[in-house]
Each structure stands twice: as C-alpha cells, then as structure tokens.
C-alpha positions in Angstrom: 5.0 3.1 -16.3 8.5 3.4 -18.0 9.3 0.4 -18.1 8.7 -3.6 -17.6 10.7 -3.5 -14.3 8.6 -0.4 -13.3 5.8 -2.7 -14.0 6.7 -5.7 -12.0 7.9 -3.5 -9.1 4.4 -1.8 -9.2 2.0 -5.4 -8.8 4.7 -6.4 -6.3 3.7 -3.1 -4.4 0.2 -3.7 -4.4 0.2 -7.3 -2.9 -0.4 -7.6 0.9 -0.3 -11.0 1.1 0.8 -12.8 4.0 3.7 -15.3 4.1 3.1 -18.9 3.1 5.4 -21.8 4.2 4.2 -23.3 0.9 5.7 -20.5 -1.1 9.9 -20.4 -1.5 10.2 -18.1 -3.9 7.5 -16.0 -5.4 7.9 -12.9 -8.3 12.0 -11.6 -8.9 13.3 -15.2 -10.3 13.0 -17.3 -13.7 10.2 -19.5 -12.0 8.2 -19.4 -8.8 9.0 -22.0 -6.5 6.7 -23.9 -4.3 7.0 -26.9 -1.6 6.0 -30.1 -3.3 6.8 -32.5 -0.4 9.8 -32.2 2.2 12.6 -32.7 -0.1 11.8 -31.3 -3.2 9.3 -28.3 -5.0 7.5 -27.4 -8.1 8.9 -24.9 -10.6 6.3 -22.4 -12.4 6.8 -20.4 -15.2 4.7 -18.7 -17.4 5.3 -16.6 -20.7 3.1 -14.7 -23.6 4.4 -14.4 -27.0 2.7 -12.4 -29.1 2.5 -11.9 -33.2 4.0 -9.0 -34.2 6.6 -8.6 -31.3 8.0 -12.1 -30.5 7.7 -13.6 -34.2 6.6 -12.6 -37.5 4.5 -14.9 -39.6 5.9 -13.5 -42.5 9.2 -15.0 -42.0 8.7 -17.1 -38.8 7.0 -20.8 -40.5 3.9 -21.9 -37.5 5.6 -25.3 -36.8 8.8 -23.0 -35.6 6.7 -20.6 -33.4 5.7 -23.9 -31.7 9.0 -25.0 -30.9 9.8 -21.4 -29.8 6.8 -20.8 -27.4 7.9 -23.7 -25.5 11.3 -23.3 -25.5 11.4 -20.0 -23.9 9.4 -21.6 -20.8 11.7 -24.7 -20.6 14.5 -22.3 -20.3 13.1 -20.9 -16.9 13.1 -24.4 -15.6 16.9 -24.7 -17.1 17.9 -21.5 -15.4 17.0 -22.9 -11.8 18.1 -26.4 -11.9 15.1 -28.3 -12.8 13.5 -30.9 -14.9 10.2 -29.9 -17.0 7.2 -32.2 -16.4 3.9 -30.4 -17.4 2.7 -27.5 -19.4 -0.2 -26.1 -20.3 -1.2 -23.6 -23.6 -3.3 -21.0 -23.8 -3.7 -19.7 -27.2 -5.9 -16.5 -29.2 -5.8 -16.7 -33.0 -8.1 -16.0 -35.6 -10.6 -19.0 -36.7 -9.5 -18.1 -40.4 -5.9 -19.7 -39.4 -7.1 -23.7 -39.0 -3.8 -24.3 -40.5 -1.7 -22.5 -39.1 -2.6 -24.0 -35.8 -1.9 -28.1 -37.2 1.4 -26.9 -37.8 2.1 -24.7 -34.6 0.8 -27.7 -32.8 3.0 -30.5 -34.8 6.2 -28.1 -33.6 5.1 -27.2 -30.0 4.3 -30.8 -28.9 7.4 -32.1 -30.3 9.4 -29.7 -28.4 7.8 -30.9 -25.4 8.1 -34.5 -26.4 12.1 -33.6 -26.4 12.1 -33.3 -22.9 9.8 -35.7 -22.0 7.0 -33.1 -20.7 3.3 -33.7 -21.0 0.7 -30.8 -22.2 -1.7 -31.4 -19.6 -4.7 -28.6 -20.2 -4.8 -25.1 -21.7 -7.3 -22.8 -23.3 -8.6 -21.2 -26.6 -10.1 -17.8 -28.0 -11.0 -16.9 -31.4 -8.8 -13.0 -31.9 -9.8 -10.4 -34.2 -6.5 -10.2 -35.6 -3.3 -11.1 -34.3 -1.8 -14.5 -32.7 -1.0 -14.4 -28.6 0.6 -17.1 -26.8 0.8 -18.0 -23.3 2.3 -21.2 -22.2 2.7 -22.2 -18.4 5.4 -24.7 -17.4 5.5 -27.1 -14.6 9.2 -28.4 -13.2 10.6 -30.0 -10.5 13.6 -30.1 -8.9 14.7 -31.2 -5.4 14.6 -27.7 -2.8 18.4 -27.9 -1.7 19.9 -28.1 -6.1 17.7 -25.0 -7.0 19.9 -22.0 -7.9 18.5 -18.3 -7.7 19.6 -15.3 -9.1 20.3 -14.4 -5.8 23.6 -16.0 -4.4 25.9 -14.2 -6.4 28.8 -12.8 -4.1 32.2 -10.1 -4.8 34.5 -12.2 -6.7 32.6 -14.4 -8.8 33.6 -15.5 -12.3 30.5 -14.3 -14.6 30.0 -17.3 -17.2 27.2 -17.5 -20.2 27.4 -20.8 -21.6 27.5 -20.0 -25.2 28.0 -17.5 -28.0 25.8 -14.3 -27.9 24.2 -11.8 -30.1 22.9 -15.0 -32.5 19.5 -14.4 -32.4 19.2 -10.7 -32.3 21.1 -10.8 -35.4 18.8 -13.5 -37.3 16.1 -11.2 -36.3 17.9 -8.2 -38.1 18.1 -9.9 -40.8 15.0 -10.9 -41.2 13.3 -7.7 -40.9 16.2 -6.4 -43.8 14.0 -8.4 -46.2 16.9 -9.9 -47.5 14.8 -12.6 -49.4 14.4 -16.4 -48.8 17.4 -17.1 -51.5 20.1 -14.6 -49.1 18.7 -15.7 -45.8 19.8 -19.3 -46.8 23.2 -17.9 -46.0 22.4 -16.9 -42.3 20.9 -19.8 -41.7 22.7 -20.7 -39.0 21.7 -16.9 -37.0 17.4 -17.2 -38.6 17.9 -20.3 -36.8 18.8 -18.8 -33.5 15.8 -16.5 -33.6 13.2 -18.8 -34.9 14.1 -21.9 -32.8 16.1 -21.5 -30.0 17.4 -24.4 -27.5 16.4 -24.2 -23.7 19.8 -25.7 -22.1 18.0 -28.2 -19.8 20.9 -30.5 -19.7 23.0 -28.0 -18.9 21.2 -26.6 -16.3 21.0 -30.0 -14.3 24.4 -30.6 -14.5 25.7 -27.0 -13.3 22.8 -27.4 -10.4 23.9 -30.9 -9.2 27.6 -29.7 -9.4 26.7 -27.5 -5.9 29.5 -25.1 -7.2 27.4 -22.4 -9.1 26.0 -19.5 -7.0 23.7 -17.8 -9.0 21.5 -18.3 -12.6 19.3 -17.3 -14.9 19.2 -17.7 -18.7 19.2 -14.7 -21.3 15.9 -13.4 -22.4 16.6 -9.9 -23.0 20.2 -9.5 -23.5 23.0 -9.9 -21.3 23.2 -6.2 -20.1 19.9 -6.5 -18.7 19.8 -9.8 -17.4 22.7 -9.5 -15.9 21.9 -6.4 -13.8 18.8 -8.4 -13.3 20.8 -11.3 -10.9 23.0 -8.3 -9.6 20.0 -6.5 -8.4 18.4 -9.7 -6.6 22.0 -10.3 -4.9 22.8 -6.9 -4.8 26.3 -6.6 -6.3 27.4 -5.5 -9.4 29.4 -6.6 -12.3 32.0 -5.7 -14.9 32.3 -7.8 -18.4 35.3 -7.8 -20.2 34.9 -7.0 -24.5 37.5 -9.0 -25.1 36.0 -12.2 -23.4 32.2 -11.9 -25.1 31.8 -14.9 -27.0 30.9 -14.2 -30.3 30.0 -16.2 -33.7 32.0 -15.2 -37.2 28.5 -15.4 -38.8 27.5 -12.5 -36.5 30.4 -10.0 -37.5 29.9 -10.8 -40.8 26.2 -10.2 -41.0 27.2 -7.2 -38.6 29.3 -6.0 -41.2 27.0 -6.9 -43.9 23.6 -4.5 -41.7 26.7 -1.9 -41.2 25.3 -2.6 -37.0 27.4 -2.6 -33.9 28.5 -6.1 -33.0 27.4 -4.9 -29.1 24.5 -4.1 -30.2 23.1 -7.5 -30.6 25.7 -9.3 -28.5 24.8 -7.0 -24.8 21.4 -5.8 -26.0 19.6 -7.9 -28.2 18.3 -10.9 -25.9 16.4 -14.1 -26.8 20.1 -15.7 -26.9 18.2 -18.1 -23.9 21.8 -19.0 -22.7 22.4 -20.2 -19.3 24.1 -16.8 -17.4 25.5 -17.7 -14.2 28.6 -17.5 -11.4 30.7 -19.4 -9.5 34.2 -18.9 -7.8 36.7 -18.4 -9.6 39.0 -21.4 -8.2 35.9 -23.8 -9.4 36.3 -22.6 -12.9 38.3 -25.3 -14.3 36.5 -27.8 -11.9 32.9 -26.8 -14.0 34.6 -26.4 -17.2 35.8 -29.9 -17.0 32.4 -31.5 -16.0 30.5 -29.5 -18.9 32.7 -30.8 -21.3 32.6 -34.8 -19.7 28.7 -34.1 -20.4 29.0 -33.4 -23.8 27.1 -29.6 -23.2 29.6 -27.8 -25.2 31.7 -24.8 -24.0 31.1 -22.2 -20.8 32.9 -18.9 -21.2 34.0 -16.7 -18.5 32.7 -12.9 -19.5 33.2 -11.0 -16.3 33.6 -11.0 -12.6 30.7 -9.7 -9.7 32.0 -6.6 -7.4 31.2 -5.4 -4.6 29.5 -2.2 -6.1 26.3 -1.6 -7.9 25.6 -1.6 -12.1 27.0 -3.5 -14.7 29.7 -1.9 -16.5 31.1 -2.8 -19.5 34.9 -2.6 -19.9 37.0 -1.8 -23.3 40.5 -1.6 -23.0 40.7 1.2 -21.0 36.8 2.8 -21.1 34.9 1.6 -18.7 31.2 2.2 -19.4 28.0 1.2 -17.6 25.5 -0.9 -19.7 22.8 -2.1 -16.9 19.5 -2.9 -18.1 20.5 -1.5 -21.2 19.0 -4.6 -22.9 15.5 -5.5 -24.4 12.3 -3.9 -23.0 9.0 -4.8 -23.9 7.5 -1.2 -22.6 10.4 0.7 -24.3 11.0 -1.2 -27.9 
C-alpha cells in the first residue's frame, strides 16, 4: 500500500455488501450517515490518535491531548452540518500513567461538555508502551441540511473559513526544541497544534444557509483535502497564492525555521478549518451571515473547474499540488 487513499480504496474493494435503505452515505465523507427517522439521520465519525504521531507528551500537557482527541471528531460532525450528541472513547496506555489519564480525562470531558455532548461508553487496555486513542462521535442533523464533499460544481468559489498553516507551524516549532521560555512567544501557533477548535457553529450556520455545495474541514492540509472533495465530485480546482489566508506569526516563525510558508499553509494539515464552496454570486450573501453570527471571517482561496487536480497558481506558474498534503503511510 502506498498510501492512506490506497488503503481506504482497497477495504472499499473488498466489501460486497448489499445496499441498505438505512445507509445514506457510507466510507468517502467526514462521517457516515444513517436514517434516524424520516426527516433526519445520525452522523458517525470515528478517529485514532496515537502518541508519537498525533502529539508528543514531551511537549503536548495530557489535559490538552484530551481536548484535542475530541476536537478532531467534532470537526467531522462540523464539516457536514450537524450537531454532536454522543461519543464514546476507547483508550490504550500504560497502567504506570494513572495521572496522566485524570488529566487527559479533565480536558477531553470538558471539550465535550462545550458542545453539550455526552460520553456514553468506551473501552480500556493496559499498552506496553505508547498511548492510542480512538474516539467515536455521534451527531445529528436533519437528512435535507447535510452537506457532502460531493456537490461541488465548475464555477464554485473555494472558501476555508480561517487562516492556514497555524498548526503545522506550532508543531515545527515544537519539535525545534526551542525551550518552554521561546515557545511562550508562539503561543498563539503551540496553541493551534495542541488544542484546536472544531467550528461547529460555523458549520450549522453555512448548512442551514442552503447556499453551500460542498464541505469538509482540514485534516491533512488543504492540498489534499481539497483534491479529496474534488475527487468525490469529480472536478478540480485552482487556489490563488495571493488569496491564502495566512497569520503574521506564521511568516515570522517561517522565517525564524528558515521553512517555506506553503509548506505548512497547503501541506501541513490539522488546521480543522471548515473547507467548502458555494457560487460565486452567494459570496457576499454567506459572508454577511457569518459575520451577523459572530463566526469570524470566510476567505475565498480558489474557484472549482471543470478539469481534474488541484493546481496551485503563482503569478504566472501554475503548478499542481493534489494530495500533496499530510499522509499517515508516507510521513
């Protein structure tokens, strides 16, 4: 296998299952979706973080990897429209850490408890070594307000709905070992790595609007996700440099790591932004309503075509970046 899509493509060759009315929408979106009654359906997401690759204890506190764990799942519910109601944890870590646990605990449940959603069952195993966690998350949202990756169509604005790059760059600087004393001073990225926001307000609001056509949120960079949604609505895209929203703090820690501000902004995911389309003649229509709401600022990055890949365009270089982003089988 070369690579996590390689993966995913193979289990979804191997099942022979027939169709089931219950099931909307099974693997190839940020949740599965399944009939809950005749007017609305159950989200299902489920995610595995694991010590080592996701966090690092050395510089990631336990009550923070809580909040994280659970954010990363509420931002699949986010991504489709819906509201998070249930969740359950399963989690392997060594019975030396009894600590460690209180506190991952204390920040996990309160990151539920921000959204109102209830840790209803789970499971535990003692590991030799390292921490892995799995959390499950259990939405809702009515069938007709869900939005896939899939309704994209030639023409549509491309919109992320904040700045970029953040998180890949408070990872960088963690692993630079800049010290606790110099990190103080990238708070504001460590923060974006170690305890990211799921946009569920957001979400709602652009899914209730009925003028978005496709979304997902940003897990692995915006070169990759985006040639993810492409893919499922088969189009492509092109981004604009000039329109990439990015932080001061990032260029200046970019300068400061001598690293490609692309790098992080196209490539270096966990930004769990909302990344998602819409005509262009309802962009000051949505960019109105998100501000009303108080959810901050969408930007316009690109625009879907009718061709295939993602290319990125630089003045006048046109290059293609699809799924040029994170990879668990190839990082």
């Amino acid at each position: 296998m070369k690579s996590e899509r390689d993966i995913i493509a193979h289990v979804v060759s191997l099942l022979r299952l027939p169709p089931d009315g219950e099931v909307v929408r099974g693997i190839g979106d940020d949740c599965a979706v399944i009939n809950k009654d005749s007017r609305n359906c159950f989200l299902v997401s489920t995610d595995t973080l694991v010590e080592g690759v996701h966090f690092d204890l050395a510089w990631h506190p336990p009550a923070l990897v809580g909040r994280k764990a659970a954010a990363v799942n509420l931002s699949d519910i986010a991504a489709m429209g819906g509201k998070p109601r249930f969740a359950l944890l399963n989690l392997a870590f060594p019975a030396s850490a009894p600590t460690w646990l209180d506190d991952f605990l204390a920040g996990f449940i309160a990151m539920l408890g921000e959204y109102a959603v209830m840790l209803v069952g789970g499971d535990t195993v003692k590991s030799s070594s390292d921490c892995s966690i799995t959390v499950t998350i259990i939405g809702e949202a009515a069938r007709d307000a869900v939005i896939y990756r899939s309704g994209a169509v030639s023409g549509d604005l491309v919109f992320v709905s904040g700045v970029l790059g953040n998180a890949a760059a408070g990872l960088a600087l963690c692993r630079a070992a800049l010290g606790r004393n110099a990190l103080q001073k990238w708070k504001g990225l460590v923060g974006a790595h170690q305890a990211p926001e799921p946009r569920i307000g957001l979400g709602n609001i652009l899914a209730a609007s009925n003028l978005v056509h496709a979304m997902m949120d940003i897990s692995d960079g915006l070169a990759t996700d985006l040639a993810h949604l492409c893919e499922e609505s088969s189009t492509g895209a092109e981004v604009a440099r000039e329109s990439l929203p990015v932080s001061e703090d990032l260029e200046a820690a970019a300068a400061e790591l001598q690293m490609p501000v692309l790098d992080w902004v196209l490539r270096g995911g966990e930004d769990y932004q909302l990344l998602f389309t819409a005509a262009p003649e309802h962009e000051a229509a949505l960019r109105a309503l998100v501000r009303e709401k108080n959810e901050g600022e969408i930007f316009a990055v690109g625009r879907i075509t009718a061709g295939r890949g993602v290319f990125l365009q630089e003045g006048s270089k046109r290059s293609e970046i699809t799924y040029q982003g994170y990879d668990h089988f190839r990082d």
